[in-house]
C-alpha positions as CSV (number, residue, x, y, z in Angstrom):
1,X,113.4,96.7,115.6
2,X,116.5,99.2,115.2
3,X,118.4,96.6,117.9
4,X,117.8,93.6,115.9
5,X,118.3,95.1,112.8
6,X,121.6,96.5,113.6
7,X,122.7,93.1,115.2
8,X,121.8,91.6,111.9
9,X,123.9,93.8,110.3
10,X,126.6,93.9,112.0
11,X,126.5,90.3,111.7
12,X,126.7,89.9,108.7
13,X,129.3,93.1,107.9
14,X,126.6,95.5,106.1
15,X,125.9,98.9,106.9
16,X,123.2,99.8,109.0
17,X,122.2,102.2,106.7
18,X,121.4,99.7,104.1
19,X,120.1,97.1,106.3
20,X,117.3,99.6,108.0
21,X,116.8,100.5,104.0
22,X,116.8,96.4,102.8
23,X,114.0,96.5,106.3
24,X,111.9,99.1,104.6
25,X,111.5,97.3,101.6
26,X,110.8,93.8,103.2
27,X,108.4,95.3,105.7
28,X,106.3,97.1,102.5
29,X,106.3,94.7,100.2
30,X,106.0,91.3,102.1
31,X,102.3,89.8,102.0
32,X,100.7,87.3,104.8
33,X,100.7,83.8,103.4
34,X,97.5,81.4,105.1
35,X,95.6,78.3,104.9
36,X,92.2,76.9,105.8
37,X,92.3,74.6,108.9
38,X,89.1,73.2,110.2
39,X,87.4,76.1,108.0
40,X,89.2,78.9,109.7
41,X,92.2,81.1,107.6
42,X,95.3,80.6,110.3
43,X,98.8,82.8,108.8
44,X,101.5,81.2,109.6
45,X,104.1,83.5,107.8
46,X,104.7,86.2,105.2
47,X,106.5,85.8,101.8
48,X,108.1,88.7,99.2
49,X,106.7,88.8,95.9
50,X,108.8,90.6,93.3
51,X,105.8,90.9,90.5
52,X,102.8,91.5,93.0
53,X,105.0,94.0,94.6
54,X,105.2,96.0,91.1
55,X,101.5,96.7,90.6
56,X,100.4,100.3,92.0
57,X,97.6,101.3,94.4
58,X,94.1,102.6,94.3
59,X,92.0,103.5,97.0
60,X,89.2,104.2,95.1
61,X,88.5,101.9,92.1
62,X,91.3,99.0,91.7
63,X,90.9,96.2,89.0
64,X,92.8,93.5,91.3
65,X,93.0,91.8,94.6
66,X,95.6,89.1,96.1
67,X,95.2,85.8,97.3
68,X,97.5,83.5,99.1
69,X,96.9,80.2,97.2
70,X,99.2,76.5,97.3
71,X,101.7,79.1,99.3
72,X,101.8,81.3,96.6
73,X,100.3,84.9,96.0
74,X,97.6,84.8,93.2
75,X,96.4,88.2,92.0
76,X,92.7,88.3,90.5
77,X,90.8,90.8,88.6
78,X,88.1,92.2,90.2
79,X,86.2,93.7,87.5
80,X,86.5,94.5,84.0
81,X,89.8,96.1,82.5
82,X,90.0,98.0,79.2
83,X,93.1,97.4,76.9
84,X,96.1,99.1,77.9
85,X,94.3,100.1,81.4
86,X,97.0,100.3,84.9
87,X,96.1,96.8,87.1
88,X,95.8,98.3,90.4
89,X,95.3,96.8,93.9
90,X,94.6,98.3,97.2
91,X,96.8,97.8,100.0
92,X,94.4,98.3,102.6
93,X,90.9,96.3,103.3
94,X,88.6,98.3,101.5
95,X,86.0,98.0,104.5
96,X,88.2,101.0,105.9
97,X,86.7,104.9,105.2
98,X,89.6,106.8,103.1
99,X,90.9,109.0,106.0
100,X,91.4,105.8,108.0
101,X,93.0,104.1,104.9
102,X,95.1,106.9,104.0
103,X,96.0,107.6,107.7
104,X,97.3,103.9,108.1
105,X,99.4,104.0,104.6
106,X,101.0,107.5,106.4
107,X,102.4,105.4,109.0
């Protein structure tokens, strides 16, 4: 990855430094985008999200989950949420235990 960044960079004259940075950011925040095809979910990309990228996480209990719809990111509420309560996703599958969860957001 380090290769093609620094290509890319040099490329286009920007420090390495801030393109391995600009990577960070892209590979965190982008989301898998997908659609149905003979009733299977096939991805065929990724897209960044400015305002789905802002809500914060929560392993335990979170009030939200995201959707690829139309080739757009949806976000839902998955329960009730009081006034003034934080919306919170996960960024995991919550079918994971929390060591295995927390071990994978470590990486």
């Amino acid at each position: 990855v380090i290769g093609k960044v620094r290509d890319c960079a040099s490329d286009a004259g920007v420090e390495l430094e801030d393109a391995l940075q600009f990577d960070k950011v892209v590979q965190r925040n982008q989301h898998k985008l997908g659609a149905y095809w003979h009733g299977k979910q096939k991805a065929f990309g990724a897209g960044l999200f400015p305002l789905s990228s802002g809500f914060n996480h929560s392993c335990c209990y979170p009030s939200a989950c995201w959707s690829p719809v139309n080739g757009g990111l949806v976000t839902f509420l998955t329960r009730d949420v009081e006034a003034g309560e934080e919306v919170t996703v996960t960024y995991l599958k919550l079918d994971r235990f929390g060591r295995e969860r927390r071990s994978h957001l470590e990486q």
